[in-house]
N, C-alpha and C positions, 0 to 999 in steps of 0.2 A: 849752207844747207838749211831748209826751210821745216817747217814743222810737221812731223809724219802727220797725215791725211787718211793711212790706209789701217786702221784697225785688225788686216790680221800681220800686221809686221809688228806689235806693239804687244810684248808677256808683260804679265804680272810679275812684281816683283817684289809679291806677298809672300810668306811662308805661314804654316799651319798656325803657328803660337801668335804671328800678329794679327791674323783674320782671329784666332778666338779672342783675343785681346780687345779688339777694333770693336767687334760683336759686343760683347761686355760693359766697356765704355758706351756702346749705343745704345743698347738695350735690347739687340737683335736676342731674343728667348735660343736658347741652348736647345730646344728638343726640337731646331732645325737640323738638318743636318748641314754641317759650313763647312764648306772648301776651300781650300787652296790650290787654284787651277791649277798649279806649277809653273815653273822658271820656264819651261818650251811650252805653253800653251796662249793661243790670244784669246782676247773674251770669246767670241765662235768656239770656241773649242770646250766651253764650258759643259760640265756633265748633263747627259740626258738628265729632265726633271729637275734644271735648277736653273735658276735667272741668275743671270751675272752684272752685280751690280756694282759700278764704282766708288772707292771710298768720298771720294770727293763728292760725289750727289749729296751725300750728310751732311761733310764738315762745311761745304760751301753752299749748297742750296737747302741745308735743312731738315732734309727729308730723313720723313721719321717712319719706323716700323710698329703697328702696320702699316699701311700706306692709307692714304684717303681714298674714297670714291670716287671724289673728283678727278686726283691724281689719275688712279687706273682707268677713268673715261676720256681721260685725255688722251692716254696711251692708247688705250683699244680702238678711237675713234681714228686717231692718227698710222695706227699696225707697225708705232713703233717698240721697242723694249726698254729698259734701263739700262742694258748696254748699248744701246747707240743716240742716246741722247745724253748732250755735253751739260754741264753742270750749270751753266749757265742758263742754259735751257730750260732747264727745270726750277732753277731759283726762280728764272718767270713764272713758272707754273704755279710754286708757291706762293710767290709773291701776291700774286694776282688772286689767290685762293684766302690770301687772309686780308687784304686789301677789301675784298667783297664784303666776309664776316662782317669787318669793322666797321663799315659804314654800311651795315646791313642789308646789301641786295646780295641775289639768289645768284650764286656763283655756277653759270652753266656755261654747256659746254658752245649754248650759241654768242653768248656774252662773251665769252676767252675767247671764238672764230672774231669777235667783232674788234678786239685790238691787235690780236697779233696771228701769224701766220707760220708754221713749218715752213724750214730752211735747212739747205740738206749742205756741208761742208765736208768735203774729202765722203770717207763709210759716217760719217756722225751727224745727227740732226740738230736743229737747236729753234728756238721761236724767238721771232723777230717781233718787234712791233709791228704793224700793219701801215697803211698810208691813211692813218683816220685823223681827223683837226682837234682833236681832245688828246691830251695826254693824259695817258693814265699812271703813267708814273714818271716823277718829277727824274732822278736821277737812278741810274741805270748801276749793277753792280759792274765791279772791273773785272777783269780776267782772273782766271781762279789759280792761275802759272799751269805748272805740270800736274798732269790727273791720271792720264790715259793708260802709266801703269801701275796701277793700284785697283787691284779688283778683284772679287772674287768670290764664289757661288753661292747659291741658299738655295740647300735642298728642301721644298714642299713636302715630296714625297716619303716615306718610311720603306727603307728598302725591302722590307715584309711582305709590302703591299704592291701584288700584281695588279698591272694595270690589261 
């Protein structure tokens, strides 16, 4: 048996105290509101008003709250979310976002088009390198293992507040 592909056959297998926990340890601020989708839910099924985000985006690509601009121009440019792009994925993202800092060129969103490319595998996305003759990075990270259920929502909204 090969490795699920399909995103809504894969729940969380978070419960309330380790999404606060997870949250805590990362710095995710408390007057979000954080969920724990539950044991029957897959990421899609995440509550109106809250992106559902894998724990693994953090522990293995880094990514920190709030998120960068770059980061969310990646996303928006692409109309992907944090649920459906693999952790891998987005460590390029980052990678490629401090990579620029440090050698001081302007991290845009036509510079990231010019090395690597959206790559859609089973429901998940991920960035590949492109076919360009520069490498932009020497060695590539390895596979992050199991991620896909570990996840769980961040509410923006306050539930006071009609939309």
């Amino acid at each position: 048996m090969g490795v699920p592909k399909d995103l809504f056959v894969i729940y969380s297998r978070l419960i309330e105290e380790e999404v606060e926990a997870f949250c805590q340890e990362w710095g995710i601020d408390s007057k979000f509101n954080l969920v724990a989708t539950g044991l029957d839910k897959s990421i899609d099924q995440s509550p109106t008003g809250s992106i559902a985000l894998y724990c693994r985006n953090f522990e293995f690509s880094n990514l920190h709250h709030p998120f960068s601009t770059f980061v969310l121009n990646i996303m928006e440019y692409y109309r992907v979310s944090f649920g459906q792009i693999h952790p891998q994925g987005l460590a390029r993202v980052l990678h490629f976002e401090v990579l620029c800092r440090v050698l001081g060129y302007d991290h845009s969103l036509l510079l990231f088009r010019r090395f690597f490319r959206l790559a859609k595998n089973g429901d998940w996305f991920t960035f590949e390198t492109s076919q360009v003759d520069v490498c932009l990075i020497s060695s590539m990270l390895t596979t992050p293992g199991s991620w896909k259920d570990m996840f769980f929502g961040l509410l923006f909204l306050s539930k006071e507040i009609d939309c």
